[in-house]
N, C-alpha and C positions, 0 to 999 in steps of 0.2 A: 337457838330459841331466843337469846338473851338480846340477838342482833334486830331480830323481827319483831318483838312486841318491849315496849316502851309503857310500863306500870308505874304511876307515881299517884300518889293521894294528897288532895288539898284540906285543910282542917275547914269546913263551912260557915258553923255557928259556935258561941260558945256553950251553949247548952246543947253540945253535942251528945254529953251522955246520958242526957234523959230522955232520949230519943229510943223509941222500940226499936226502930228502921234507918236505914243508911240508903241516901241516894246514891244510884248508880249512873253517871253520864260519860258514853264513851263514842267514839268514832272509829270506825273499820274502812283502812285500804288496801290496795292491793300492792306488790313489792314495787308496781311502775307510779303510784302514787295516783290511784284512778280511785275516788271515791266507791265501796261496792251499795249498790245496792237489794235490799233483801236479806240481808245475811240472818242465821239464826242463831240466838244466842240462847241460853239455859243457863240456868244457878241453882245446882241442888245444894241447900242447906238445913241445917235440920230436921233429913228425910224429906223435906219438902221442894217442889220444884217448881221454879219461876223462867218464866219465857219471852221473849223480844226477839225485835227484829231490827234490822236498821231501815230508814228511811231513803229517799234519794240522792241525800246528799250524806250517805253512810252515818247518819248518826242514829244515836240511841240512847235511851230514858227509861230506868226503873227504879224500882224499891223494894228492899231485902230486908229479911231481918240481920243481926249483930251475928259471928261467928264464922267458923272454918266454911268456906265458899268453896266449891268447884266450878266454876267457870267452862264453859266448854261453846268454842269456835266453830260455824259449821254453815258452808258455803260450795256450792257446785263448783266443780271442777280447782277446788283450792284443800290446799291441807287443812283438815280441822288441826285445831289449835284449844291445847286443854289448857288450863290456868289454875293454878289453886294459891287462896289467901284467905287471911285472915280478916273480914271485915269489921272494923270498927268504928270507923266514922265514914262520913260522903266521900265517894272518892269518883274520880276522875281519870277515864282509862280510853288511851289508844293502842287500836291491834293494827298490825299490817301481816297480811295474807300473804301466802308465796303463792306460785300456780301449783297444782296437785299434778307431779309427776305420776301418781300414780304408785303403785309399789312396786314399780320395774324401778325405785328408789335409784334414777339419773340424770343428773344434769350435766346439760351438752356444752360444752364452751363455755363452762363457769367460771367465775375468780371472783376476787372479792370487790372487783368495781363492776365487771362484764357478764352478763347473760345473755350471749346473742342469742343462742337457739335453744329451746328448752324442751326436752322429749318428754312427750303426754303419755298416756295409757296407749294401749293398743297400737306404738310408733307411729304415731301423732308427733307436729313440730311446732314447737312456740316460736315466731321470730322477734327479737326487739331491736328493729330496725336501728336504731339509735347507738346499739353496740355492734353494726356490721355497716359502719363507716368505713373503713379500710378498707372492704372487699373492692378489690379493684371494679369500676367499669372505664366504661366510650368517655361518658360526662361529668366524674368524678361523682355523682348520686347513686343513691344505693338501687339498683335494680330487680325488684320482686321476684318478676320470672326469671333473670339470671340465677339470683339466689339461688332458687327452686331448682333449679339445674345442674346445682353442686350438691343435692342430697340422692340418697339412695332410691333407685325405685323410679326414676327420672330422668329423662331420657334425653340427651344434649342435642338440643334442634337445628345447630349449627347456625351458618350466616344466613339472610337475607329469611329467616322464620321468626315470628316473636309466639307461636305457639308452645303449648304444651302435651310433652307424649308422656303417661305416667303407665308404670306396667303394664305395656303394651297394648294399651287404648290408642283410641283418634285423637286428633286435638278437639272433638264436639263432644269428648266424655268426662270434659274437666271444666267443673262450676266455678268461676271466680266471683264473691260475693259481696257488694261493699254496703256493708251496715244489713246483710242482709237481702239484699237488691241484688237481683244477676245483672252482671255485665256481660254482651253477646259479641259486642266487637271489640276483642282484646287485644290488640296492639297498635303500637304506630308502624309507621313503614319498614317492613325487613326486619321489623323488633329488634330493629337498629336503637331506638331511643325508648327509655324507662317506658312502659304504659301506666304507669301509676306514678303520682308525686308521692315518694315518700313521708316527704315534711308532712304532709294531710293527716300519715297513717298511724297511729299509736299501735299499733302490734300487727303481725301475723299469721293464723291458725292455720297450718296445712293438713288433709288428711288424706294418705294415699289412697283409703277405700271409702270416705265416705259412711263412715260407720256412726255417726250420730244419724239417731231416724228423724230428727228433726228439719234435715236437709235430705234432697232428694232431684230426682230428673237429671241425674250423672252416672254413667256405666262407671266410671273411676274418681277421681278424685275432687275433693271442695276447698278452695280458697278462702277463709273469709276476712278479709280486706276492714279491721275495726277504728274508724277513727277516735280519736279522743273526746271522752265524755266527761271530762273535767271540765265547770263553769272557767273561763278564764278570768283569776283576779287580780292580771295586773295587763296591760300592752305589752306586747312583745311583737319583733318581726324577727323574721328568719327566714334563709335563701341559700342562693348558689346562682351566681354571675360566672358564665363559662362560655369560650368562646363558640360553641355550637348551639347552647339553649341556656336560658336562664329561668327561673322560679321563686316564688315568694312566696311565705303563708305570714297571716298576723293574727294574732290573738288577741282580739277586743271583747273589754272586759264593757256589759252596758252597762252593768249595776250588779248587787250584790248577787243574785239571783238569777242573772242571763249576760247570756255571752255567746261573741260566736269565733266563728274560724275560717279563714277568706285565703284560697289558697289560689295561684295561679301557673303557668310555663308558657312562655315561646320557645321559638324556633327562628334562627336564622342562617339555615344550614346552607341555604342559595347559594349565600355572598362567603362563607367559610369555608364549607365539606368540598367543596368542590372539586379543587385541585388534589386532594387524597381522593377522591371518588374517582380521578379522569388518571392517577398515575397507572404506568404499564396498561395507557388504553386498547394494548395490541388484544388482550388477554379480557375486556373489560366491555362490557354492554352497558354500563350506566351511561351515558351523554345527553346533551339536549334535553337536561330533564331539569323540572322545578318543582320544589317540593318545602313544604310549610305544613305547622302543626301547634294546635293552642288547646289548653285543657284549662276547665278550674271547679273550686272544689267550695262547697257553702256548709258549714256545719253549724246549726244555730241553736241552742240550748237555755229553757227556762225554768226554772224551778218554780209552776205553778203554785202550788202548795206542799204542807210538809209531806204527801205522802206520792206526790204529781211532779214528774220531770217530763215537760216534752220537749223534745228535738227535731229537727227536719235537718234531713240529708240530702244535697242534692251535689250533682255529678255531671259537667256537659264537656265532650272534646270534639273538635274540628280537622279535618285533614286533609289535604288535595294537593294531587301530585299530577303535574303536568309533563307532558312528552309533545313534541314537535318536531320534525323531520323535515325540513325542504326539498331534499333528495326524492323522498319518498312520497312526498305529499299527503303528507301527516299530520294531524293535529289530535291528539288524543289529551280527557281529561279524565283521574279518578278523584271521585269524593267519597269521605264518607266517617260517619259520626257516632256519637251518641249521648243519649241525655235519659238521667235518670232525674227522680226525686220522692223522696219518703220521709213524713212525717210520721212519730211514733212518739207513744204514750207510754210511759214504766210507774205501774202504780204499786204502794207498797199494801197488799193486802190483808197480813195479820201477821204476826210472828213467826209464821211459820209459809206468807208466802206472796210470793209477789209476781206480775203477770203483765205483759209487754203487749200493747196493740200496735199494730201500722200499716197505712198503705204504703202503695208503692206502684208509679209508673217509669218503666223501661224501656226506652226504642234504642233499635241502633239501623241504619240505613246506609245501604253503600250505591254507588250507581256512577259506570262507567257509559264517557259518548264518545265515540271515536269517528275521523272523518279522513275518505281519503281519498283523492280525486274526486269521483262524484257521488262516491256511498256514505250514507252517513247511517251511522251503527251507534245502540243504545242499547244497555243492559240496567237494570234496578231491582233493589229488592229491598223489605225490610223486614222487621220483628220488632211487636208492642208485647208491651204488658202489663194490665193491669192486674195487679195484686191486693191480697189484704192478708196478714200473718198474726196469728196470736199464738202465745205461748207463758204457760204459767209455770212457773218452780216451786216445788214445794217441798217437806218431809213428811214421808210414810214410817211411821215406826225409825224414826230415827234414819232412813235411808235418805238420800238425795235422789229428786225424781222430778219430773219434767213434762208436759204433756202440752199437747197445743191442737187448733185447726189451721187447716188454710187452703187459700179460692184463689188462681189466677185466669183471666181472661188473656188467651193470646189470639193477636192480630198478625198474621204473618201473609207476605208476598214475596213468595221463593222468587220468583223473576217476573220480569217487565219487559218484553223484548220488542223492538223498534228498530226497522231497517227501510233504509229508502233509497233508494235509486233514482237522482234528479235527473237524469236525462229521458226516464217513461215512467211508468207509471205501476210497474213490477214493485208494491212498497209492501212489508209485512209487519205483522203486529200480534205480541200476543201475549194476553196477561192472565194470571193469576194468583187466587188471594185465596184462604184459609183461615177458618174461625174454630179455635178449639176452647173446650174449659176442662179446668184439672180442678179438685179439691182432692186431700188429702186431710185425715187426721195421725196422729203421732203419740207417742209415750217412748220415755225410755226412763227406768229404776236402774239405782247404784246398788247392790244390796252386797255387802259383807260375810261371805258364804262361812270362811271361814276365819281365823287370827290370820291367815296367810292367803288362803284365795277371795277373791273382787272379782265381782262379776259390771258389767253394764250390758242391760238385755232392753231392746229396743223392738217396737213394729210399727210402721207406719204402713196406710191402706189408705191408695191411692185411687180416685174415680176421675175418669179419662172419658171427654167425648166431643166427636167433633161431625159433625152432620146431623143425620140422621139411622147411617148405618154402621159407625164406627165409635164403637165404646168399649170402654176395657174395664177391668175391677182386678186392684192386683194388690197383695199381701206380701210385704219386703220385711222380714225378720231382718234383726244385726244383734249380734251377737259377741261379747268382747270378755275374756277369762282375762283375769291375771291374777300368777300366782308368784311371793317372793318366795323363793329360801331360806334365804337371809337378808344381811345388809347390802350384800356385794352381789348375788343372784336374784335375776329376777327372766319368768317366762311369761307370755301373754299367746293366746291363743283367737282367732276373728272367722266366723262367717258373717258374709252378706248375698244380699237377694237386692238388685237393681234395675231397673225400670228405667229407660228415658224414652219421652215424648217427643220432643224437639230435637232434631239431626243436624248437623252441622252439613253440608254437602260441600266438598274441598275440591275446587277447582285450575289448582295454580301448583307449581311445583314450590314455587316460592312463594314465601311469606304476606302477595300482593292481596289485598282483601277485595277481589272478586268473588268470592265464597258465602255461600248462602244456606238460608235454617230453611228448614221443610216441617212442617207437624205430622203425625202418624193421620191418615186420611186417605180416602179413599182406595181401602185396601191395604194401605202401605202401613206395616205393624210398627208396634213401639219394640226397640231395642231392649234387648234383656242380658244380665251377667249374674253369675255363680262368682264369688269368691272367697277363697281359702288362704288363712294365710296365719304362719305361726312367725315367732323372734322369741331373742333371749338379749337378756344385758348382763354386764359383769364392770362393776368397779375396780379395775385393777390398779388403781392407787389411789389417793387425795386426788390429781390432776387428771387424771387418765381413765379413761373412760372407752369400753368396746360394744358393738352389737353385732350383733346377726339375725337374718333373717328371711323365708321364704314364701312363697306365695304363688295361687295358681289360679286365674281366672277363664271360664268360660264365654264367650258372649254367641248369642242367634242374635237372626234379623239385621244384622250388618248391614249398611248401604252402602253404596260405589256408584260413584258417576265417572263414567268414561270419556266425555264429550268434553272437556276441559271447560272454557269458559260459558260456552250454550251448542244447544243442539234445539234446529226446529226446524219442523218440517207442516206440512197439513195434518196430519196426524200424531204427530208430538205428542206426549204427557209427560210430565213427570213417573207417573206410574210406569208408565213403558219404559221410559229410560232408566230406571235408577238399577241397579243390580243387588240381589238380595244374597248375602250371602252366611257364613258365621267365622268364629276366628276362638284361637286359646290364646293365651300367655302364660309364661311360668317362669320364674329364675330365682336367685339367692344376690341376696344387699347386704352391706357390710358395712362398716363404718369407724372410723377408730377416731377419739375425741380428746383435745389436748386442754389444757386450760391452767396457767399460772399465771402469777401478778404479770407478767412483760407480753408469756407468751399465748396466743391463742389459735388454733387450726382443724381442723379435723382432715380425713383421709375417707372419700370413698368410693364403692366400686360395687360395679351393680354385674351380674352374669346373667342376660335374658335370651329368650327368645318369642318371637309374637308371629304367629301362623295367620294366613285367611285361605277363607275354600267359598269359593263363589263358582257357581257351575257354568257360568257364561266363560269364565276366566281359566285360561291353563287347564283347558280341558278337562275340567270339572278334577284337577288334581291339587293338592293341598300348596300353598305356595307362600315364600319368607314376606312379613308384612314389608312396605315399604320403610316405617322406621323400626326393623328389625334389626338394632346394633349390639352385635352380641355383646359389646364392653363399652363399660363407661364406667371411666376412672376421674376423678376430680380430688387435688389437692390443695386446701385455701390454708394460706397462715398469715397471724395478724401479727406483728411483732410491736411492742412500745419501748421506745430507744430512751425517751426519755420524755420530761412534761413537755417539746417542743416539737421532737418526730415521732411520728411513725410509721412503720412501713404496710405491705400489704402486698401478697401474692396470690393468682391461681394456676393453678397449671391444669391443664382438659387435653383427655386423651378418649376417644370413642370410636367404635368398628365405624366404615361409611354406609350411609344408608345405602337401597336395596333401589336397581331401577332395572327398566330392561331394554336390554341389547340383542343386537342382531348377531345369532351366529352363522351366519352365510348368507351368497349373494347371489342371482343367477340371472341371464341376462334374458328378454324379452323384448323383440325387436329392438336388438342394439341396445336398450335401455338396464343399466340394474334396476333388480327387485330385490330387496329387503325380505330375508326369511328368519323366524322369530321360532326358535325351541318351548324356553319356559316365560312363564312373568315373573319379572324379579329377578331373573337369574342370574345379575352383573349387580358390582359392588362399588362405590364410589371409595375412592382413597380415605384412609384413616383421617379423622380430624384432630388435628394437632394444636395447642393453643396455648400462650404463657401470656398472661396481663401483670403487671405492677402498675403498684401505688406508692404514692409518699404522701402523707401529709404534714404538713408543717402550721404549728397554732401560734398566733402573736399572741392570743387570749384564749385561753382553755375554762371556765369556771359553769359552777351547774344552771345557771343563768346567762353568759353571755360567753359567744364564743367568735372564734376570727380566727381561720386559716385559710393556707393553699392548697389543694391540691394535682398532682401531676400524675397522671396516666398513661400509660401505654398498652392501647390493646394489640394484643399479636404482636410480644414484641418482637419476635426471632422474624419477623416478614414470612409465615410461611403459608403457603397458599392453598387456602382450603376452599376447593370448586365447589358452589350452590348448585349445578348440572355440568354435565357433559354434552357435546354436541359432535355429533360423528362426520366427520370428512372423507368424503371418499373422491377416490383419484381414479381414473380407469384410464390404461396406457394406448396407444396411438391404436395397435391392435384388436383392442375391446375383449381381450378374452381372459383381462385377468384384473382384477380390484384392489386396490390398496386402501384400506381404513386407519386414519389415524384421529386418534382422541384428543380433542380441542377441550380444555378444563376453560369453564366460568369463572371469575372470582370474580365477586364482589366488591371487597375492601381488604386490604392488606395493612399493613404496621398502622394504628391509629394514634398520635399523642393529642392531648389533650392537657389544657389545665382551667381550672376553674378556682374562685373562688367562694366558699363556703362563709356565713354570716349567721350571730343571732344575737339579737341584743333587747 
């Protein structure tokens, strides 16, 4: 306690003691140094109780009478913080907040400089990117969704995906949020490269289920992606110069009161990657390929007035990857993007509550043209959205509690297809588009059941319509116990009820963003999940730290597209094609967490399995999902050698994904044919994986910093195939087959080094 709150009183007047009252001026932040705004504060003195709030720039002003004070700190999702003094003249007080683990009373990878990840209520993760520098990657920056793929419950996507698979969801069942704002195209190519600038991000927030009702339109899991909301008061720039991408962000202070945050990234992996792209091209499909990518990031911040902070967020990235063939007579290009921007409003309302507006417009657009002899082939799609979110914080009886509306307009074109044939006149075409509107209202109360059990009970109720014949009304409770033991036990208990709108439809076995959103319409329902899910924690030393934990979700109305990139015909729909199906998951997460001055790591390992039953599919018989890996084991450790090294490890080990193969062959005039048992019923090899890091600082200080770092991703070279491709050989006779399995890779041993900056 004596670390976090800093108490000291200045004398004001000399006629301090003929004063009935003592001024109270204080400022509250939070442990990353982010002004809070809203907080509530109380002073019972003399049976009597006095109330405040902070403003947006975390401060605060009252007036008490003289004598024994209680003080008492009280802030959503932060530890209240009680304080008792003696008042006798003006005094002068800054508090600083940790985050509210919650009373599963744990902290993940702590010590007394480092908190990279901090466990919430309900196994919920705080990241602070800042302290998961060493975690190895490709570009020496810290990677979001890698990260994400070294915790429990999380499914290792392997090479050439930048997706996410969380407890046995799709990758369209996982919201990544930045300020707020969904982002729909999330990654760059192959999720080879970060999709996010770290430097932008000031935290975090992962939640496997989704269990704040504030967020919504996810079968699984929410990202949310918070930049920093600290006005900037002084210049600063800071980067990483590497030889495959480089990035900047600066922090421009305009004046006392506004400031912004200007972040950028290229790419010039053309004229670099290349030759690691093209080694062992016996084994290797990347060639003839070009490929570039540029993101950047606008955070702009003003302190209106004392009780008005607005900000605007905005978000835009670029990407096109080109392939050429002469051989083949080839020219194929993909593009494809996105661009967000949100302005929002944080007003402080009373002492007890303060209430955040904002819009927000979202597209992301992809659209592939390919040409080859004399057909030329065109695919497009995108997804808008226009939004607007409010959300008020307040206390009930002393509980923390929450409550908001919100209205999004989506604009979606699942596809565009365009085919022509220049030698007649055989050309096709065929487009469509989809208008839907969602509003939702929300609540969720923290209430203190007991000295020992915490509750957070949520429902949001969601109105869905898109036509005239297709509208929903749907009631998603969340529901979150926890209960300690003690200091060193702690158990938490979750239902939820989930709903999503917008379907992701996945096209590509690999990571290539041909893949397109579809809205529930014409017929086609919204996706729903049930889930269940319990943990426990146990402090087994000062440093050491364990979990466990299990979990079991249902989902209907599944979708499956079979046709890979497009299917069309004169009769075409998307209705017709898509396949309606449903699917479980269930498994147990584990996790064991290390944390002292030098060293820091954790260990974990996830045991699942994730089902679907689609009656077009495997004969209407239950079948292993495609990223059904029964294991995923992940070991990160950070080591500090001393103020100039240190090091950085992972090591990834996971079952191989699920594809299907042929188990027999038979022939048909002279020709093989291909005969198929189940789907899914063959296993790609185990994915294997060891990355280090070094870092080396010429300048280490909490304002200016200057090192190298060097990477090796995969460094053992071992070869983990993105598909398989089947060779078959039929001998001079014809009457017998030989199949032999041709492995993909992608990219094999990657070093890297970059330089890191901030001054």
């Amino acid at each position: 306690m004596s670390k976090s709150i800093i108490l000291f009183f200045l004398l004001c007047t000399s006629s301090l003691f003929s004063q009935s009252k003592a001024s109270i001026i204080g400022n509250v932040r939070s442990n990353e140094n982010e002004n809070l705004v809203g907080v509530s504060i109380s002073f019972d003195i003399h049976h009597q109780h006095y109330a405040v709030s902070t403003d947006t720039l975390g401060n605060f002003s009252t007036s008490i009478p003289f004598g024994d004070t209680k003080m008492i700190v009280n802030y959503l999702d932060y530890y209240q913080k009680t304080i008792y003094f003696n008042c006798k003249k003006d005094t002068v007080i800054s508090i600083v907040l940790e985050n509210d683990v919650s009373v599963l009373k744990e902290v993940v990878i702590s010590s007394d400089k480092k908190k990279g990840i901090t466990a919430l209520s309900g196994g919920k993760l705080s990241f602070n990117l800042k302290d998961l520098t060493s975690v190895p990657t490709v570009l020496g920056t810290t990677d979001i969704i890698k990260l994400l793929q070294l915790t429990p419950g999380v499914q290792n996507s392997g090479d050439a995906n930048g997706y996410l698979y969380v407890r046995g969801g799709d990758p369209g069942h996982n919201a990544i949020l930045y300020d707020g704002t969904p982002i729909y195209g999330m990654s760059h190519l192959l999720g080879f490269f970060p999709f996010y600038n770290a430097d932008h991000i000031n935290k975090v927030e992962f939640d496997k289920s989704s269990s704040n009702a504030k967020y919504g339109g996810r079968l699984s899991s929410t990202t949310l992606l918070i930049p920093n909301k600290k006005i900037p008061s002084e210049f600063m720039i800071q980067g990483n110069l590497g030889i495959l991408a480089s990035q900047l962000t600066l922090a421009v202070p305009i004046s006392k009161k506004t400031g912004l945050y200007l972040s950028g990234r290229k790419t010039y992996i053309d004229e670099i990657v290349a030759p690691f792209l093209n080694s062992g091209a016996k084994n290797n499909d990347v060639q003839d390929m070009k490929y570039g990518f540029s993101d950047g990031n606008i955070s702009f911040m003003s302190q209106i007035s004392k009780n008005n902070l607005l900000s605007i967020e905005s978000f835009v990235s670029a990407d096109v990857l080109k392939i050429k063939d002469p051989n083949l007579a080839l020219d194929t290009q993909l593009k494809w993007s996105n661009f967000t921007i949100s302005p929002a409003l944080e007003t402080t309302l009373s002492s007890k509550a303060t209430m955040s507006n904002s819009f927000y417009f979202s597209q992301y657009s992809n659209e592939l043209s390919m040409e080859q002899a004399t057909i030329q082939f065109g695919v497009a799609s995108y997804v808008k959205d226009f939004g607007f979110k409010n959300a008020i914080q307040y206390l009930i009886a002393g509980m923390p509690a929450e409550s908001g509306l919100q209205y999004v307009h989506h604009d979606l074109q699942p596809q565009k297809i365009n085919v022509e044939n220049l030698t007649d006149v055989n050309n096709t075409f065929q487009s469509s588009k989809i208008k839907a509107n969602e509003a939702a209202v929300f609540s969720t109360i923290k209430p203190k059941l007991t000295d020992n059990l915490s509750a957070e009970l949520g429902l949001r109720i969601n109105y869905y319509t898109s036509g005239s014949k297709d509208s929903y009304l749907h009631f998603q409770p969340r529901i979150v116990l926890n209960y300690a033991a003690n200091d060193d036990y702690s158990f938490y208990a979750s239902y939820n009820k989930q709903y999503q709108y917008l379907s992701l439809i996945t096209t590509s076995s690999v990571g290539i963003p041909t893949d397109f959103w579809i809205a529930s319409s014409n017929g086609i329902k919204p996706q729903s999940s049930h889930e269940f899910s319990i943990g426990s924690s146990q402090n087994i030393s000062k440093s050491l730290v364990s979990s466990l934990g299990g979990f079991y979700r249902s989902m209907k109305d599944l979708l499956e597209y079979p046709y890979g990139i497009t299917q069309f015909n004169e009769t075409t729909t998307l209705k017709n094609d898509l396949l309606v199906g449903k699917g479980k998951a269930y498994g147990i997460e584990m996790m064991l967490r290390k944390s002292s001055k030098k060293f820091t790591g954790w260990l974990s390992y996830t045991l699942s399995w994730s089902d679907r039953n689609f009656e077009e599919l495997n004969n209407g018989k239950t079948y292993f999902a495609k990223y059904d890996r029964r294991h995923n084991i992940s070991l990160v450790g950070m080591y500090d050698f001393n103020a100039k090294w240190n090091f950085g490890v992972t090591q990834i080990f996971s079952s191989g994904n699920r594809f299907t193969m042929p188990t027999s062959w038979y022939f048909v005039n002279n020709n093989p044919v291909k005969e198929y048992s189940e789907y899914n019923n063959a296993q790609m090899p185990n994915y294997i994986r060891t990355d280090l890091s070094v870092n080396y600082f010429f300048l280490k200080t909490n304002k200016k910093e200057s090192a190298l770092n060097f990477s090796i991703y995969n460094t053992f070279n071992i070869d983990n195939p993105i598909y398989v491709v089947l060779n078959i050989q039929v001998n001079e006779d014809k009457n017998s087959v030989i199949v032999k399995q041709e492995k993909k890779v992608l990219y094999r041993i990657l070093p890297s080094i970059s330089w890191r900056f901030k001054f």
